[in-house]
C-alpha positions in Angstrom: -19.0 -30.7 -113.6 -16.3 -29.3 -115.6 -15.5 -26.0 -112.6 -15.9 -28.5 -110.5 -12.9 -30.0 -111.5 -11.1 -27.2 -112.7 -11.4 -25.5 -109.1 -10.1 -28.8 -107.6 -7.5 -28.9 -110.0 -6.6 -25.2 -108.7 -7.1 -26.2 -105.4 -4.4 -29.1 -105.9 -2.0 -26.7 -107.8 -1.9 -24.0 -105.0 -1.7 -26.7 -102.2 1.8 -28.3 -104.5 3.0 -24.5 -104.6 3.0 -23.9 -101.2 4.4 -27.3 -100.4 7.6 -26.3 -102.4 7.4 -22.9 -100.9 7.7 -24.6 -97.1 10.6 -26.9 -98.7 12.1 -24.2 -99.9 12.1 -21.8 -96.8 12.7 -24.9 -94.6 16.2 -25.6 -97.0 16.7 -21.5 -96.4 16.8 -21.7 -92.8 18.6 -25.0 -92.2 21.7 -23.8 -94.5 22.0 -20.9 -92.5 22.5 -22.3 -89.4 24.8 -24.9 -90.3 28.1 -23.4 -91.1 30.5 -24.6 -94.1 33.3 -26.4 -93.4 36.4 -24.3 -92.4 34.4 -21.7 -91.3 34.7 -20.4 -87.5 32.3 -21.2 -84.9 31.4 -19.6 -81.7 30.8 -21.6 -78.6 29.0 -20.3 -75.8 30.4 -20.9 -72.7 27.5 -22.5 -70.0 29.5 -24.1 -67.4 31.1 -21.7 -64.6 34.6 -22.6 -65.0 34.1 -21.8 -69.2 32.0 -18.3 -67.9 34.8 -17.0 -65.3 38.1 -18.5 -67.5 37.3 -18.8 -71.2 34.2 -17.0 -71.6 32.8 -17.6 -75.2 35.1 -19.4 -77.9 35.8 -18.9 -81.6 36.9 -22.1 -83.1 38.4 -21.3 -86.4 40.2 -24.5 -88.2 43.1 -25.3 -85.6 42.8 -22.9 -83.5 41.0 -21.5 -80.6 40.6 -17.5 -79.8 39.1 -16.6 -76.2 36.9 -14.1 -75.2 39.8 -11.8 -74.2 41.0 -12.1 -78.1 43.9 -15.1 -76.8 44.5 -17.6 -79.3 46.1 -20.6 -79.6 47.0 -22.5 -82.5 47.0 -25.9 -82.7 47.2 -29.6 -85.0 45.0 -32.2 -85.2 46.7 -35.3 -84.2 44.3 -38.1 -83.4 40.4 -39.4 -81.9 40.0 -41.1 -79.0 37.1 -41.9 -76.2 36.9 -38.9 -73.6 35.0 -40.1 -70.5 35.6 -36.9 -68.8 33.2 -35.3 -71.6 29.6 -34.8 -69.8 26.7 -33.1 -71.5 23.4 -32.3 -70.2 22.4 -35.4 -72.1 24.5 -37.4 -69.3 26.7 -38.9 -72.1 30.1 -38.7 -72.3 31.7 -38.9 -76.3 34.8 -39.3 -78.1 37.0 -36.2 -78.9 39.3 -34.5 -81.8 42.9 -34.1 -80.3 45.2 -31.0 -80.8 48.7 -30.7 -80.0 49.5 -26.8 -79.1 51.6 -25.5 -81.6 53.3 -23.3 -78.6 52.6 -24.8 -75.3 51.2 -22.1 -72.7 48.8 -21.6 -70.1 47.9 -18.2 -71.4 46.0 -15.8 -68.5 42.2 -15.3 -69.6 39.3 -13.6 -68.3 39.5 -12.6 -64.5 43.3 -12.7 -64.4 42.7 -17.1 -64.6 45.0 -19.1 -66.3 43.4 -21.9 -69.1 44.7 -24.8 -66.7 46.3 -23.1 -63.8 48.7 -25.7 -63.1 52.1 -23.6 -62.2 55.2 -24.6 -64.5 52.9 -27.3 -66.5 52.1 -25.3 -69.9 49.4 -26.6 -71.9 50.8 -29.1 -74.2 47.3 -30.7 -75.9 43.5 -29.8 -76.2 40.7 -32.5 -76.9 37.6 -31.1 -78.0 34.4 -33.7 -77.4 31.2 -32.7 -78.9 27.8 -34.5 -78.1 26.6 -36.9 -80.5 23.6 -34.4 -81.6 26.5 -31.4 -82.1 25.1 -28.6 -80.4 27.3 -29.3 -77.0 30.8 -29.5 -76.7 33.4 -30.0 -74.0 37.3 -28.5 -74.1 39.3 -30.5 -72.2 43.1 -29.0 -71.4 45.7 -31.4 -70.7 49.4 -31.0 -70.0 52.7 -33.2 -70.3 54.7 -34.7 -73.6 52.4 -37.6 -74.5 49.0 -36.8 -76.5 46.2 -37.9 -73.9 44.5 -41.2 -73.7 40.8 -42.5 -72.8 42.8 -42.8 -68.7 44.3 -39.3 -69.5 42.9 -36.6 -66.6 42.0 -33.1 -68.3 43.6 -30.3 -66.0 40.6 -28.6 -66.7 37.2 -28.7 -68.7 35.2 -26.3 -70.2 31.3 -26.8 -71.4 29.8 -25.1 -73.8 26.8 -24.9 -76.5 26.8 -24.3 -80.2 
């Protein structure tokens, strides 16, 4: 009676060890796909407009850098609802302002400009992520005023994390 026990007590032992071992891995894997805070992150382009214009994007902290190595730096100036926003989920989101810190409409990939609108530089970005994170949208805007929920992008750009 007294193996008997002993081997279940083993048993239970091994079973706890590789239930910490799965925790542990599991803890491994999630912190390396989640990046820090302040760290960059590259978007993959999946609409056609982001394939042909932007290609992929690096978002550093306040700025943007494009697949042809183009940045643009920018502050965050306000949130606000972005209807335009559509994600494979069919829901639109709310968005993170930027203000360009040097309007431009900077030429990209395939000799296309970010908004293409001639003598309107790019004065303001929103960037709209889906409520689970892994999709986001870029939304380009030009004029004075920081855009509003009724604000038309000049262009948007999908793309996955």
């Amino acid at each position: 009676c007294g193996t008997h026990e002993k081997v279940l007590q083993m048993t239970r032992w091994t079973y706890l060890l590789a239930g910490v071992a799965v925790l542990a891995l599991s803890a491994q894997s999630v912190a390396k796909e989640q990046t820090a805070p302040g760290e960059p992150v590259t978007w993959h382009a999946t609409s056609n407009t982001a394939h042909s214009i932007t290609g992929d994007v690096v978002y550093p902290p306040n700025s943007l850098t494009f697949a042809n190595g183009t940045s643009l730096t920018m502050t965050a100036v306000a949130n606000a609802p972005a209807p335009w926003a559509m994600f494979s989920s069919g829901s639109g989101g709310d968005g993170e302002i930027y203000k360009l810190e040097s309007p431009a409409d900077p030429e990209l990939l395939n000799g296309n400009k970010l908004c293409g609108m001639p003598d309107q530089p790019v004065t303001y970005v929103m960037i709209a992520p889906n409520l689970k994170g892994d999709e986001m949208v870029l939304g380009v805007f030009t004029g004075g005023d920081a855009p509003t929920a009724n604000s038309d992008p000049c262009a948007t750009y999908s793309y996955e994390l």
